[in-house]
C-alpha positions, 0 to 999 in steps of 0.5 A, a space after each residue: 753849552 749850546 743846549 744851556 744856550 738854547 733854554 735860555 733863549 727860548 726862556 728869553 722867547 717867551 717871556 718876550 711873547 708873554 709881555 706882548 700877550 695879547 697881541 690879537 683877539 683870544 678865542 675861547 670855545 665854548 662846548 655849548 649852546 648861547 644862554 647855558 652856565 659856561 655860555 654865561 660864565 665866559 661872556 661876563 668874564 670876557 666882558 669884564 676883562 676887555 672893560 679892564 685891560 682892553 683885551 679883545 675876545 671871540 666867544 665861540 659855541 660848538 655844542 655837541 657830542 658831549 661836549 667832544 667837538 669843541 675841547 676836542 678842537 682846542 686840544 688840536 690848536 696851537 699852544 699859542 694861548 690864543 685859542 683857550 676852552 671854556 669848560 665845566 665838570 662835565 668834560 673833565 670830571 664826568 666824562 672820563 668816568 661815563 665813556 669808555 673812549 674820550 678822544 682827549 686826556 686832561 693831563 696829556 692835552 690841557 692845562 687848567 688855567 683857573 676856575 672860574 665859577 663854581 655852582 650848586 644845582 638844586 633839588 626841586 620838588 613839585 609844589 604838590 610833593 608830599 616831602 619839603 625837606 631831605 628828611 622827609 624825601 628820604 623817608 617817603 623814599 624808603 616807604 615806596 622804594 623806586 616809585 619817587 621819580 627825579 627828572 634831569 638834563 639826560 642820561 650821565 648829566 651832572 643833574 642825573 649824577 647828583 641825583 644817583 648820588 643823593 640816592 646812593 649816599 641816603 640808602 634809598 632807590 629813586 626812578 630817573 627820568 631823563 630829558 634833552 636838556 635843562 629846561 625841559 627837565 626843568 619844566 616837569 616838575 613845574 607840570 607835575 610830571 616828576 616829583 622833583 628834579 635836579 637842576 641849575 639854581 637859573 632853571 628853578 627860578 621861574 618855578 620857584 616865583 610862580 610857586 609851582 616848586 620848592 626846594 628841597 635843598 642844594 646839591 653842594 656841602 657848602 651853603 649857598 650866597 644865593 640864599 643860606 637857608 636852603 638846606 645842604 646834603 649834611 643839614 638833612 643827614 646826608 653826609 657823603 654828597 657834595 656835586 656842584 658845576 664849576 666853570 673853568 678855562 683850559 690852554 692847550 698843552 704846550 703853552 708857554 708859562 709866562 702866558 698861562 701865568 699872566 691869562 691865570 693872574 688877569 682872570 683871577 684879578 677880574 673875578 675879584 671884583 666886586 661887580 663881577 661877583 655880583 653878576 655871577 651871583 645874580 645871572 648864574 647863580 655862581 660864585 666867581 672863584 679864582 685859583 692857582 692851576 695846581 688848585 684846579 688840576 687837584 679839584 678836577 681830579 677829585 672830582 672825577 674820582 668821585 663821579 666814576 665811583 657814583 658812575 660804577 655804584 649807580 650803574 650809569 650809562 650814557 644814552 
């Protein structure tokens, strides 16, 4: 009887503290440097809900290590849902695949609230490749085996990931070139130095408007609202490839539900709106998605099978 009490009472607790959420400003750690996709993503959202419902929010960034130092550190906070993680594919899809040690576990630690957005990066060559489609990148592939070069964000990137992907899943080598960072990558194909690069959709646009790049397709089997006639993997023959960013928001386990509920029905409410839409499409060539938690957990882990068995087949390994 006193235990039946008891759950009942703390049932009581936290539907109490569910209504009163929140009651104080929410901090959301960011795993990277201001002005990148998760930085982008969570300050349009955030924006948008204190617009809406007058929710206050702090937007923390502590890149580094991967992305360990600050999902680390929320994994560490108290489950209170007033210290949240602003995550991408990396953390949870690539990172177990790529690192032998990763000092958190999805499941044991988190509880993925919603996606938020969701992006395919780009496949863009040099204005001067010798091949505009995936056709005619596979066949020139084939031709000279291992000499077409593709730059992306550094070694185990997401960007190098897809590019190991399109290599596997079209039957041909390619030699990859890593940089620190997006826009470095970004800015040897506009130079020449690589013959195409995988990259962001903000990353290309510079190079697609001084007409020092082209693209060659998209990374993602869905078609993009950016712009539907770029080419996905299965309009060239590629059918086994499908690699986007996704952007999502995570509570530390333990949460109350009623919190996670009213944080997942609020996000969800905001990414409907149609301006929102129209932000992400337009600042970070996303799209704004919201699901149920169970949704997210499915996806994540979809996705991270798929990644380890790029990571295994292309033997990749982190710098």
């Amino acid at each position: 009887m006193k235990a039946m009490l008891g759950i009942i009472l703390g049932a009581a607790a936290a539907l109490a503290q569910a209504q009163d959420y929140p009651a104080k400003p929410v901090r959301i750690l960011v795993p990277f440097a201001p002005g990148g996709a998760v930085d982008t993503s969570t300050r349009i959202l955030t924006q948008k809900m204190n617009e809406r419902l007058g929710w206050n929010f702090v937007v923390e960034n502590r890149p580094g290590g991967n992305g360990f130092i600050a999902t680390t550190a929320v994994a560490k906070a108290p489950a209170d849902g007033y210290t949240l993680l602003m995550a991408h594919t990396g953390e949870f899809a690539v990172n177990p695949a790529l690192f032998d040690n990763v000092p958190y576990e999805l499941e044991r630690d988190f509880v993925p609230i919603t996606m938020v957005s969701d992006a395919p990066m780009l496949y863009l060559a040099k204005s001067t490749a010798p091949f505009n489609t995936f056709q005619e990148l596979v066949s020139a592939a084939k031709a000279r085996p291992g000499t077409i070069t593709f730059s992306s964000a550094g070694n185990g990137s997401i960007n190098h990931l897809a590019g190991e992907w399109l290599a596997l899943a079209a039957g041909i080598k390619l030699q990859h070139v890593p940089y620190k960072g997006g826009a470095p990558a970004a800015a040897a194909v506009g130079a020449g130095d690589v013959d195409f690069g995988v990259m962001a959709v903000p990353g290309a646009t510079p190079f697609l408007k001084s007409g020092k790049g082209k693209v060659i397709g998209i990374t993602t089997a869905k078609k993009s609202p950016l712009n539907p006639d770029w080419a996905t993997p299965r309009d060239g023959g590629i059918a086994d490839l499908d690699a986007s960013i996704w952007v999502g928001l995570f509570a530390p386990k333990g949460t109350p539900q009623p919190v996670l509920d009213k944080m997942n029905a609020e996000v969800r409410r905001t990414l409907e709106q149609p301006e929102v839409q129209k932000r992400f499409v337009e600042t970070a060539g996303a799209e704004a998605i919201g699901m149920s938690s169970a949704e997210f957990l499915a996806r994540i882990k979809s996705d991270a099978e798929r990644y380890r068995r790029v990571v295994k087949a292309a033997g990749v390994k982190p710098e």
